[in-house]
C-alpha positions as CSV (number, residue, x, y, z in Angstrom):
1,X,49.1,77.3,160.0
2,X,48.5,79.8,162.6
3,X,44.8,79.6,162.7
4,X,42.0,82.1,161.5
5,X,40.2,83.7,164.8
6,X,36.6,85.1,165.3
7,X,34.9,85.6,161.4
8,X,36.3,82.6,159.2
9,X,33.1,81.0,157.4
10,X,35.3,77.8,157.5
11,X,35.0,75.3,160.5
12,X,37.4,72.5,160.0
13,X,41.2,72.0,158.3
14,X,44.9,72.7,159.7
15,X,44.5,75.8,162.2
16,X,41.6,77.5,160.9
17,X,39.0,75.0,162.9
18,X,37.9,77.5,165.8
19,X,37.9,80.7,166.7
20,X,40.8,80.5,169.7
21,X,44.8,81.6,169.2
22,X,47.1,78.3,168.6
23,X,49.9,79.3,171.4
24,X,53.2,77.3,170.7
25,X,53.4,73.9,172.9
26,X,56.0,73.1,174.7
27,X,57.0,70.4,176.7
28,X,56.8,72.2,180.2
29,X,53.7,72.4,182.1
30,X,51.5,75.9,180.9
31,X,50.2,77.9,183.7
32,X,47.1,78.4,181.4
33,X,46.1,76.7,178.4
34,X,46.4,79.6,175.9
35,X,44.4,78.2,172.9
36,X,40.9,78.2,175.2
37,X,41.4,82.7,175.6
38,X,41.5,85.2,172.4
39,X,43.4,87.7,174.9
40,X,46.0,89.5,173.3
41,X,49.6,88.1,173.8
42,X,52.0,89.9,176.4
43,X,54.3,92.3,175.1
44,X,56.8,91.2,172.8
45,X,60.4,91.6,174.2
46,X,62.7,94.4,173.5
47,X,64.7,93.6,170.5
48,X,67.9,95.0,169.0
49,X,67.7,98.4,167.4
50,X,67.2,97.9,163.9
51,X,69.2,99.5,160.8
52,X,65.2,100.8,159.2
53,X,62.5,101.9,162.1
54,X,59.9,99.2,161.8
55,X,56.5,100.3,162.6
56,X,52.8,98.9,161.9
57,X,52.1,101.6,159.4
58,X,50.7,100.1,156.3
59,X,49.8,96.6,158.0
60,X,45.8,95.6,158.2
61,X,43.8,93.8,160.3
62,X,41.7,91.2,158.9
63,X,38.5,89.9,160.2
64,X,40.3,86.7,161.4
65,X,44.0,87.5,160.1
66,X,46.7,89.8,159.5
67,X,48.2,91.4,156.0
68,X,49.7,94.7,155.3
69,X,49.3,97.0,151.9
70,X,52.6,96.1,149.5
71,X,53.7,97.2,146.6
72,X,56.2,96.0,144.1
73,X,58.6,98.5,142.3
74,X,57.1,99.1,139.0
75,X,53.7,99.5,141.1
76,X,52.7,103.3,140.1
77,X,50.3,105.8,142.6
78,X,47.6,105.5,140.6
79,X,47.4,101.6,140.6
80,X,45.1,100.1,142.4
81,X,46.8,98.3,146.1
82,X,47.6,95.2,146.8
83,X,46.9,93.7,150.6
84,X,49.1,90.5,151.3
85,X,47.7,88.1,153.1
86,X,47.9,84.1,153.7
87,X,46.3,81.8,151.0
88,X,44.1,80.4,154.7
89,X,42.9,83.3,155.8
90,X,40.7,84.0,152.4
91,X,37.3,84.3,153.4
92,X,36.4,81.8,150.6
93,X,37.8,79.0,152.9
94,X,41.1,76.7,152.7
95,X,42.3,76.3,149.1
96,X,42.5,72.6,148.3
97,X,45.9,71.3,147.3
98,X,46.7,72.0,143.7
99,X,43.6,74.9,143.9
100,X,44.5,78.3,142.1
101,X,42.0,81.3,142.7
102,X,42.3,84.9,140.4
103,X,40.1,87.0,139.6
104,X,37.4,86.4,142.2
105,X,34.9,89.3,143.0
106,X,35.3,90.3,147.1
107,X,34.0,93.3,149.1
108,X,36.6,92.2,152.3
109,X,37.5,95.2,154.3
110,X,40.5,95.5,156.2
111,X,42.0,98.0,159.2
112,X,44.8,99.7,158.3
113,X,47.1,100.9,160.8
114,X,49.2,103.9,161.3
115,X,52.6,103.5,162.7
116,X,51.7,103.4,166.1
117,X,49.1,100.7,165.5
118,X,46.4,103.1,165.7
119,X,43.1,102.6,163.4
120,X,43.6,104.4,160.4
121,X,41.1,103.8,158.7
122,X,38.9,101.2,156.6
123,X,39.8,99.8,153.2
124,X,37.7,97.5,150.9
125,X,38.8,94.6,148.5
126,X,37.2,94.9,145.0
127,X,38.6,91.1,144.2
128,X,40.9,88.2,145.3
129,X,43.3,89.0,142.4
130,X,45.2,85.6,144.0
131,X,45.4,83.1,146.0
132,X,46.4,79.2,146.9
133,X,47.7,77.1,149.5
134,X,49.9,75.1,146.9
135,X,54.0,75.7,146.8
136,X,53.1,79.0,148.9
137,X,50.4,80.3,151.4
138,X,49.7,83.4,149.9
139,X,46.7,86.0,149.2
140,X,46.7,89.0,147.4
141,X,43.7,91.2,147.1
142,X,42.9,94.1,144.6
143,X,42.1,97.4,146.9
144,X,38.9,99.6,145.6
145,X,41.5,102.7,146.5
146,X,45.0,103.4,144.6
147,X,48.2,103.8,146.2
148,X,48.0,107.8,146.1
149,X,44.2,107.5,147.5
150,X,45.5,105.8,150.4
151,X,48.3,108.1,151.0
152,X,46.1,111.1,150.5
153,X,44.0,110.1,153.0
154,X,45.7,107.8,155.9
155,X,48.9,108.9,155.3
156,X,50.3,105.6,155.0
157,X,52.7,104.4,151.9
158,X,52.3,100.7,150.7
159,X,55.2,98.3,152.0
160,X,57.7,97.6,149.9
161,X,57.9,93.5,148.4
162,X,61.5,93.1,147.9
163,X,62.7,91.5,144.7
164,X,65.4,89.2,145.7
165,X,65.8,86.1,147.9
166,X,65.6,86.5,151.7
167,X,69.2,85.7,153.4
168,X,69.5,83.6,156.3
169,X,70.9,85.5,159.0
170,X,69.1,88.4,159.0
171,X,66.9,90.2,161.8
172,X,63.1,90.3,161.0
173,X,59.9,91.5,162.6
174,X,57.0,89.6,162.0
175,X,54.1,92.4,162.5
176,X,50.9,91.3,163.0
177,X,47.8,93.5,162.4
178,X,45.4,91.7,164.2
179,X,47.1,91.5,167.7
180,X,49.0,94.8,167.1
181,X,51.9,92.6,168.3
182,X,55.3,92.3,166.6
183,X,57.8,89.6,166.6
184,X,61.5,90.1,166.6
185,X,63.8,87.2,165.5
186,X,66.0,85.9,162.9
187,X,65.7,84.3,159.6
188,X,67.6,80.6,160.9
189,X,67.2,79.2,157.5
190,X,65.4,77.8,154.5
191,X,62.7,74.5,154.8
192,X,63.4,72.7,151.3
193,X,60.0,71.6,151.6
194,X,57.2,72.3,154.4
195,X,54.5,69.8,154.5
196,X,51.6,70.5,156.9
197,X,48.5,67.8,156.5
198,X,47.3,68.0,152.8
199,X,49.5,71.0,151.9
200,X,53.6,71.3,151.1
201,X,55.3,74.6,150.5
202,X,58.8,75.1,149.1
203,X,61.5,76.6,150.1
204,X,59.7,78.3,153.3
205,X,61.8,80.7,155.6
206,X,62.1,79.1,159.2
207,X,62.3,81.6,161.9
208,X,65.0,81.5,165.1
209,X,62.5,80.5,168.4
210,X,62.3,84.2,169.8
211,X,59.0,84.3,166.9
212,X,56.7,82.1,168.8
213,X,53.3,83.7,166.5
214,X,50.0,82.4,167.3
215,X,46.5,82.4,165.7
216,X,45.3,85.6,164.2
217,X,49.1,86.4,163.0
218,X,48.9,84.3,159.7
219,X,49.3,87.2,156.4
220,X,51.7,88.9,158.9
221,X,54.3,90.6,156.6
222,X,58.0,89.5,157.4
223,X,59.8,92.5,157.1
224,X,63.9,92.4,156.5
225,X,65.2,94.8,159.8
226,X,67.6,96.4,157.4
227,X,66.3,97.1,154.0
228,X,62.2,97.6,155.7
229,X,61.2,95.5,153.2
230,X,58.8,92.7,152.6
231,X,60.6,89.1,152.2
232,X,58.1,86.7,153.2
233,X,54.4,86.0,155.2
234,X,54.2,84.4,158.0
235,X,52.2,81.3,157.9
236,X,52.8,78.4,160.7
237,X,54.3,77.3,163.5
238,X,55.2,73.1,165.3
239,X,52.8,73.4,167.9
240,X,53.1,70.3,169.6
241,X,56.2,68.2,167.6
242,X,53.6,66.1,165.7
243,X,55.0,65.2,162.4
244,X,53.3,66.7,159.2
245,X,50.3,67.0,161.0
246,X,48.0,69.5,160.8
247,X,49.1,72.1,162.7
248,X,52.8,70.8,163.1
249,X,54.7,71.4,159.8
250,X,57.8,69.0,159.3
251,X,60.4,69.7,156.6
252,X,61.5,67.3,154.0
253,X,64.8,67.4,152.2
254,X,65.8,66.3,148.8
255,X,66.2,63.2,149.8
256,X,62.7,62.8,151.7
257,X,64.2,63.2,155.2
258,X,61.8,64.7,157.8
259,X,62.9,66.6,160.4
260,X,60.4,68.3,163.4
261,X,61.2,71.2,165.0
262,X,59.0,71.5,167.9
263,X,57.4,75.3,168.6
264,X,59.6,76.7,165.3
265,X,57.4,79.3,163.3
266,X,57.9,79.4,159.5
267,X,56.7,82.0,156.7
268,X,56.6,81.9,152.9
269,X,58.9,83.8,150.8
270,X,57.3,86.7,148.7
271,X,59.8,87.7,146.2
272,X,58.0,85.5,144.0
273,X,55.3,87.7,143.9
274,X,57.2,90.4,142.3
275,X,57.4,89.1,138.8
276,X,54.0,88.0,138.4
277,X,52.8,91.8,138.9
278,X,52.5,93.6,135.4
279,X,51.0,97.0,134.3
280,X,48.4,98.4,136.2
281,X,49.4,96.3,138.9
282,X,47.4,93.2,137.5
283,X,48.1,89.7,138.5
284,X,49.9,87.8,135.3
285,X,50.7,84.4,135.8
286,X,51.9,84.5,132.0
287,X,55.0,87.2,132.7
288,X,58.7,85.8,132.2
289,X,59.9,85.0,136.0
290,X,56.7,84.6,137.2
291,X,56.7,80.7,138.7
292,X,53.3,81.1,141.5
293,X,51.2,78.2,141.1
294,X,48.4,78.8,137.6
295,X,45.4,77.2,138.0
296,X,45.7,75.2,134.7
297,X,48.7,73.3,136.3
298,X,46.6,72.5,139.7
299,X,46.6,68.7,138.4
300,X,50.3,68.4,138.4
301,X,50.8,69.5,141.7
302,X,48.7,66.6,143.7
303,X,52.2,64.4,144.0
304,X,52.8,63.1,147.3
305,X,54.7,65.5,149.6
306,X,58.6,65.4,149.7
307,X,58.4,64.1,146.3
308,X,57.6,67.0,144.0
């Protein structure tokens, strides 16, 4: 995974082991070694002009990560928000495989930005409504301020999860609220299975090579060019073209072949999300659709990788 900079409370594991950006390796020789600096990134290159406007407004800052503010569409203004984030970035330290958290007390606070990428202004978890690190890499934390609160006050409306399947094909941005840095690219294609170390996700989004994200841009929303809308988190990137290493993902297929693609970035769908968010905007693991990972089935998910 893209590792956790400056304030995780975790010091080993995947990417989230120190406090410096993990640049993508490549094979030709850097002019600097990029994971030994926490400078920001150079500017992202231009990129086409999209069908929606994409800006940072509604995306947070983290104090080691990146997320954004979403809502799903039965979410009402008085509901308390949601901020997506990865699973690894939870202050409470890497999930073990099969782990399931809900309903965990928090007092995080997160920047939100305005569309510029300006501070807005500071918002405060009341819990970890969810999070795991098994079939996805994905957070969600229960806001002490409602939708219209945050509106009210900021300015800012909650993203927008979309309901259906991402399509390959399509122009995303990858917008990271840490670096204030966002990443233009394409969606190249679906990973049957992602296995990094002890973890394997399912059917993650692999990004085209323009999104070459680094540490402190894991939670980043993926956001569909056209629609605006949320269709996945980022979460990784093949640093090196290790195999199933930690910090160099490798896909698996049906049939257990591995494949490496070397500096490829990958995120986790999100429309998965949608269905498990009931009245009131409460996490409900219980509601028809809903398949995230409950923490009653953690035992049946410790199956080798590739073979679940």
């Amino acid at each position: 995974m893209n590792k956790p900079l400056v304030g995780a409370v975790f010091t080993t594991l995947l990417l989230g082991a120190t406090a410096i950006p993990a640049a993508a390796i490549t094979n030709e020789a850097p002019t600097a070694d990029k994971r030994t600096t926490a400078t920001k990134p150079v500017a992202a290159t231009k990129a086409k002009v999209n069908a929606k406007a994409v800006t940072y407004a509604g995306t947070v800052a983290l104090s080691n990560c990146s997320g954004s503010v979403v809502r799903v569409p039965n979410s009402q203004p008085t509901d308390k928000a949601l901020v997506l984030s990865n699973g690894h970035c939870l202050e409470t330290g890497f999930p073990g495989p099969g782990q399931v958290i809900v309903n965990r007390a928090s007092t995080r606070s997160f920047t939100l930005l305005n569309a510029s990428g300006g501070n807005a202004g500071t918002v405060r978890a009341s819990k970890i409504a969810y999070g795991t690190m098994t079939d996805t890499d994905v957070s969600l934390y229960e806001l002490t301020s409602t939708y219209r609160d945050i509106e009210t006050r900021y300015g800012i409306k909650a993203l927008d999860l979309d309901a259906a399947h991402p399509q390959a094909g399509r122009a995303i941005t990858v917008a990271s609220g840490y670096w204030k840095r966002m990443y233009k690219c394409n969606i190249d294609g679906f990973a049957y299975r992602l296995k990094e170390g002890r973890w394997t996700w399912k059917d993650s989004v692999r990004y085209t090579q323009p999104c070459q994200v680094i540490g402190g841009t894991s939670g980043s929303p993926v956001i569909d060019d056209q629609t605006g809308k949320v269709v996945a988190v980022n979460n990784t990137i093949n640093e090196s073209g290790q195999r199933c290493t930690d910090n160099n993902p490798c896909e698996v297929d049906e049939n257990g072949n591995v494949t490496v693609r070397n500096s490829i970035g990958y995120a986790q769908q999100t429309y998965i999300v949608v269905p498990c968010v009931g009245a009131g905007n409460k996490i409900d693991l219980n509601r028809p659709g809903c398949t995230l990972p409950k923490p009653a089935a953690a035992a049946k998910h410790r199956t080798p990788a590739g073979r679940n």
